[in-house]
Structures are given as C-alpha cells and as structure tokens.
C-alpha positions in Angstrom: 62.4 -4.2 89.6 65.1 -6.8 88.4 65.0 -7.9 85.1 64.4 -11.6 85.9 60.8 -10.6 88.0 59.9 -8.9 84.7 60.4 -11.5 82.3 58.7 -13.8 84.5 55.5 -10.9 84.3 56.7 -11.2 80.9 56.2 -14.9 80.5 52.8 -14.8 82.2 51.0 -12.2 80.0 52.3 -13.6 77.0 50.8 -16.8 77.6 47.3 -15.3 78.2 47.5 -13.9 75.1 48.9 -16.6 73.4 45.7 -18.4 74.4 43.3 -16.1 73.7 44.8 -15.8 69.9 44.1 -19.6 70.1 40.8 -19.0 71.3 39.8 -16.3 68.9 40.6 -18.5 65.8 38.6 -21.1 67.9 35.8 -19.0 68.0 35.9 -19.2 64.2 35.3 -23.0 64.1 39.4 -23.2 62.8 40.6 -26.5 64.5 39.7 -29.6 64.1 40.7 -31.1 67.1 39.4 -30.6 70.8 41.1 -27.7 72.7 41.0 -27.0 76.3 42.2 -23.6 77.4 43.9 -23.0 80.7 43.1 -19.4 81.0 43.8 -18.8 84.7 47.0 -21.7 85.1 49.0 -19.7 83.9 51.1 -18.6 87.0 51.4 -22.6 87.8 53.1 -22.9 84.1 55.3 -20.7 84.1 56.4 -20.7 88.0 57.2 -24.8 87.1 58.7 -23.6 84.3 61.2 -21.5 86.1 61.4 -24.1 88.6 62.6 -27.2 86.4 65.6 -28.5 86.2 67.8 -29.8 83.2 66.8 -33.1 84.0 63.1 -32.9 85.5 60.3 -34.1 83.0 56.4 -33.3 83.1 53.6 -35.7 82.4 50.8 -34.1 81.4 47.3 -33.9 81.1 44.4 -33.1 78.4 45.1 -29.5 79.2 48.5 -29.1 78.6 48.4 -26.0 76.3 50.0 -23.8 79.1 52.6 -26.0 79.7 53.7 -26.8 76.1 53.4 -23.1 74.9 55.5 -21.3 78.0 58.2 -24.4 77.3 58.2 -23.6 73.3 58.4 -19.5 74.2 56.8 -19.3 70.9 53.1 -20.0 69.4 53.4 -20.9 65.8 54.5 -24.6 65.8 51.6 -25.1 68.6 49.1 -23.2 66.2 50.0 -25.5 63.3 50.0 -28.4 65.3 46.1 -28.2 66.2 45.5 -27.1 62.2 47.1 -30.8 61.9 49.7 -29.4 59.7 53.0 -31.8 58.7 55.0 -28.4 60.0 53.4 -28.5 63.6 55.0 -28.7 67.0 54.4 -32.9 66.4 54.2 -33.0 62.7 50.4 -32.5 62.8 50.5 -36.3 64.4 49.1 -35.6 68.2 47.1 -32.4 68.0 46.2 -31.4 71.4 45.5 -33.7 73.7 47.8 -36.0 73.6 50.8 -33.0 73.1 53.9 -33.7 74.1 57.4 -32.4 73.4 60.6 -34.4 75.0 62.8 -32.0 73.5 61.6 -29.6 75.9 61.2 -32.1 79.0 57.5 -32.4 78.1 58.0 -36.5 78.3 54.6 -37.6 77.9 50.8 -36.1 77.7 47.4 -38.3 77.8 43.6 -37.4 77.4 42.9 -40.2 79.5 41.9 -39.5 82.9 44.5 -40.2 85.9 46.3 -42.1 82.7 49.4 -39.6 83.1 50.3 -41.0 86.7 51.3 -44.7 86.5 53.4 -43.7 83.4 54.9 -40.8 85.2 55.8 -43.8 87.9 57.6 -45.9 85.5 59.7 -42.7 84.1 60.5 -42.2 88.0 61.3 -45.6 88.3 63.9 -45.6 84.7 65.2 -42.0 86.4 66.3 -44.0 89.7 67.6 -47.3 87.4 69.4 -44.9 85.0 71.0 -43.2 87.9 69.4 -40.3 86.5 69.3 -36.8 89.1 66.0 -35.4 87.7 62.3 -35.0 89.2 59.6 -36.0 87.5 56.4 -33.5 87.7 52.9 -35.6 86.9 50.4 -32.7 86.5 46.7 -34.0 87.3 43.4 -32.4 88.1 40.8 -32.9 90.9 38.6 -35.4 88.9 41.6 -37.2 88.2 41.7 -37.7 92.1 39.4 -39.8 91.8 41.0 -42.9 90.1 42.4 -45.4 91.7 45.7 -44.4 89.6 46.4 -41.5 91.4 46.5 -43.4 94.5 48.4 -46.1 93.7 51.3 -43.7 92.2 51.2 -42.1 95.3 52.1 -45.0 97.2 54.9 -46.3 94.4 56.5 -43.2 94.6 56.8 -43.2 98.1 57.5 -46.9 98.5 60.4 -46.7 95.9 61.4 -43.2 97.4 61.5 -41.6 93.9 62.1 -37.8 93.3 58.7 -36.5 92.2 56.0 -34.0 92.3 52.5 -34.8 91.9 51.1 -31.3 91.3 46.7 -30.8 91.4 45.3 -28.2 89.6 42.4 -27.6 91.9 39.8 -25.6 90.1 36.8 -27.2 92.1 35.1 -28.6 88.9 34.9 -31.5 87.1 32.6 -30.6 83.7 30.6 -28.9 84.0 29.6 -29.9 87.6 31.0 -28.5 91.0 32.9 -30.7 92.6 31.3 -30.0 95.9 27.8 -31.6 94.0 29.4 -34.7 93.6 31.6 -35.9 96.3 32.8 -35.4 100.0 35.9 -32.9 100.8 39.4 -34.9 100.0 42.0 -32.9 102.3 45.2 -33.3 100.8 47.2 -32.5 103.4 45.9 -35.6 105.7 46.3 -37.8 102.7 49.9 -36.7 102.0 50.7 -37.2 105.6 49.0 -40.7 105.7 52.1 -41.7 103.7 54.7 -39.5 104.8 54.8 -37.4 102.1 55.3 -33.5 102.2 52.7 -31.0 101.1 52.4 -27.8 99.8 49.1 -25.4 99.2 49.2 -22.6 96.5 46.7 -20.0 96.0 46.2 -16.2 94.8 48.5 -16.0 91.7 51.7 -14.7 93.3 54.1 -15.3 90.7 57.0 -15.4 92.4 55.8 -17.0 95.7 54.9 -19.9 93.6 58.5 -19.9 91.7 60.2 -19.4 95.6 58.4 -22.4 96.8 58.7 -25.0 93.4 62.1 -24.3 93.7 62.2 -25.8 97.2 60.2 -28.3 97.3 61.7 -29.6 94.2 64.8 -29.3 95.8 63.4 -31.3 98.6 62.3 -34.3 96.4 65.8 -34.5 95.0 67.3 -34.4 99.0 64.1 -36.6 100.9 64.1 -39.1 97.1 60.5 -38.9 98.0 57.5 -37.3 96.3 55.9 -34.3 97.1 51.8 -33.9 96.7 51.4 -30.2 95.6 47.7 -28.5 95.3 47.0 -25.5 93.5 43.9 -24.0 93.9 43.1 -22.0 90.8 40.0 -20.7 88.4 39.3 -22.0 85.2 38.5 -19.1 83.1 35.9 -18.3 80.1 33.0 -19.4 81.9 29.6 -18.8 80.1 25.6 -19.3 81.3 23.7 -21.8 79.6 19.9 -21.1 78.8 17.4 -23.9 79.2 13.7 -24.1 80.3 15.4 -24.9 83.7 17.6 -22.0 83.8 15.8 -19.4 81.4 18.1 -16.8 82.9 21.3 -18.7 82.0 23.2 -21.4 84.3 26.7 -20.8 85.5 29.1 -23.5 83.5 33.0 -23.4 84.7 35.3 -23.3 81.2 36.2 -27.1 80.9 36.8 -27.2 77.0 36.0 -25.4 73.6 36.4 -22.0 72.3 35.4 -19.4 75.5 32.4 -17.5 73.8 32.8 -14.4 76.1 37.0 -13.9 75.8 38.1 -11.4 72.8 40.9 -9.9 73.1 41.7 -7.0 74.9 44.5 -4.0 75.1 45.6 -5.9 78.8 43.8 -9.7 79.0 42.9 -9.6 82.4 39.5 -11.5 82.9 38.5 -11.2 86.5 39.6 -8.1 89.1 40.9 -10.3 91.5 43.3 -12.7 92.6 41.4 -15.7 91.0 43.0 -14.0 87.5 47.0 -14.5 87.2 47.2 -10.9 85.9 45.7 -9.3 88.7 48.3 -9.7 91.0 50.7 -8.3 88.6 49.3 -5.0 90.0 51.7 -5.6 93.0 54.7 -5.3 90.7 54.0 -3.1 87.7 51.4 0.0 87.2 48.6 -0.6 85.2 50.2 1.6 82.2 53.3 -0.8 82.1 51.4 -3.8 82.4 49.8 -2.4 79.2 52.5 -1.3 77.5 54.0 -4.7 77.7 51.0 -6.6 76.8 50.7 -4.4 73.6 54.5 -5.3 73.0 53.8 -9.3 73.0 50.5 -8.8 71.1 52.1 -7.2 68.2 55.1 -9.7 68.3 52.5 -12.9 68.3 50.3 -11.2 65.4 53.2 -10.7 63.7 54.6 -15.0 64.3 51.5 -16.3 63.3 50.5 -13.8 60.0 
C-alpha cells in the first residue's frame, strides 16, 4: 500500500485514540468545561482534512473536537485548552465549544444551534468580495436542520453563487431522542435539487471513497461558484442504557455529550464490528496485526505528549 493511504489509516486511528485519552481523563471528572466526543466522525474529519485547500475554512459546530485535533496533528495544546490552562490551544479562553483555530483554517466554532451557518455565509460572501479562491465548509448536524438558519444559508449561497459546502453529520439523533420520534423524513437530495444545488451521500466509513469524492465536489464548488449540500450518515459512539422504573432493564441513549462510561481504552479502539465504526473498514486495507501494531505506535507516542 502507498504511503499516503497509510498515513491517512494513520490519521484516523490516532484520532480515536486521541479521544478516548480525552475521554478517560473525562471519566475522572478532569475538565471543567462540557465535552462532546465524536467517536465514530472520524473518517469525515480527516477525509475533509485531506480534502481542503490552502484557502478553504470550516465553521464548526459544538462538536468540533475531531476537526480541531486532526488539524493540530497533535493533542496537548487541545488537552490544556479544556483544563482552561493560559498554555492551551486558545489560551484557556474558549474551551470546547466554542473552539476555533484560524491558523489552521478552523475560522469560526459556535455552541449555538444552526448559529455556525449564517456566519459561514458572511465569510463566503468576504471570500467572493476579497476575490478570495477558497471554499468555505459549514459543518452542521441533523437537529440543526431544523432552524430556519440552515435554510436561509442555503438559499444565500446559492443566490450569491458562493463556493461552499454545507456538510450534515447525520447520526439520526438529536439528544437523546431518535430523530425518527420527532419529526417527518427530510430528503436531502430533493431539497438540494429544489434549489439547484448538487448533492452528495456518504456512508460505511471508506476512508478513501470519502477523500476521492471531497476532493471533487469541492472542486466542483470552486468550478459551478455554487454550494454543495453534503450528508453523511454516521454513528455517534459511546452509547450507554439508562435505568429507570420505566426502563428497569436500561434504555438505549445515543452518545450526545459527556465522558462515554463504557469506552476504555483498548490495544486497537475499535468500538463496533461493523461499518458504523471508522476502524472497521480499515480491515480492507491492513490485517488486524498491523492495524495493531500501529495503534500501539500512536498510543505510546500520545502517552508520551501529554505525561
């Protein structure tokens, strides 16, 4: 395998890791700011990652940890950042929600819901003032869909034909309650051609599927000056049962935020055997041995950045 495929591999274990390093010291009751794990985005992260240019930007959400710690490569600065410490990744000033980093194209992050889109707009907008030949990537979830903002920044983008990507993570859930409990089917793909806009589906954690096809409908933004409405369908992971007289057996909660009670860490991280984990399909590239004798590799390095 080329050297490139395995660094990507590379990229995506380390960033389970990272997180569950986070999490363990979570566990602990460490931080003292809110955390919300992206266990299972990770193939999204880094595939944008790969995918950006020098002059793209991200606007991102409350869970932006995947994001900011694939763009940084390293986990200390992130780690001291949620401790609040004067030598974290924003001088202790943001923690985690709000986490940005413009030095690495991370322009601007927001715990408020849909919040992220309109100011992603106006960034668009400055790009196409400024003569600037970037794409800007707003990150949402599917709550989020359901403010008027993400609407609305659709249509801008469209109606001022701006290079973007409006990319959904999709993990079916919003809380702790199905998405499915709450409100009708939206089908992206009718609402993206409503306004003429192009649309892309991404599932099962191919790695390099999801870099091949970034990469060209990024490039397509830049050619059409037009946004493009990208859905991935992903799992949240760390989900626990919650005992109640109701549910004396334990109810099923999706992972929204919080330390995951049931991750610790393991010699190879991978959570579920299938393709709703982004490790799994590593299978298809690497044998499990390798797999493992990389993931012991990164362990040992972040143990040793963060002692």
């Amino acid at each position: 395998m080329e050297q490139k495929k395995i660094d990507i591999i590379k990229k995506i274990i380390w960033l389970r890791l990272a997180q569950i390093f986070v999490n363990q010291r979570y566990k602990k009751g460490d931080f003292l700011v809110p955390i919300h794990l992206a266990m299972g985005h990770e193939t999204i992260a880094v595939a944008v990652d790969e995918a950006m240019g020098k002059q793209d930007s991200l606007f991102l959400t409350h869970r932006n940890i995947h994001y900011n710690l694939v763009k940084m490569g390293t986990l200390k600065e992130e780690l001291d950042e949620y401790y609040l410490k004067s030598d974290g990744l924003a001088q202790g000033h943001l923690g985690s929600m709000n986490l940005s980093n413009p030095d690495k194209n991370i322009n601007y992050t927001s715990s408020i819901l849909g919040n992220n889109l309109p100011v992603g707009c106006g960034f668009a907008l400055a790009n196409k003032v400024k003569n600037i030949n970037g794409v800007v990537i707003i990150v949402t979830g599917d709550g989020a869909i359901e403010e008027g903002s993400f609407y609305e920044s659709l249509l801008f983008l469209k109606s001022n034909n701006l290079p973007s990507i409006v990319l959904v993570e999709n993990n079916e859930w919003s809380l702790a309650t199905r998405i499915n409990e709450r409100r009708a089917n939206i089908d992206f793909s009718k609402l993206a051609n409503s306004l003429g806009i192009e649309y892309l589906s991404l599932q099962e954690n191919d790695p390099f599927e999801y870099k091949d096809k970034i990469s060209l409908i990024r490039a397509n933004a830049l050619e059409m000056n037009s946004p493009v409405l990208v859905e991935v369908k992903l799992t949240t992971l760390g989900y626990w049962y919650m005992q109640s007289e109701e549910h004396p057996g334990g109810k099923f909660i999706n992972y929204h935020g919080g330390p995951a009670p049931e991750v610790d860490e393991k010699e190879y991280p991978q959570l579920v055997s299938s393709n709703e984990d982004p490790l799994f399909p590593l299978n298809n590239y690497l044998s499990e041995d390798e797999l493992i004798d990389i993931s012991n590799e990164l362990s040992e390095q972040l143990k040793e950045e963060i002692s």
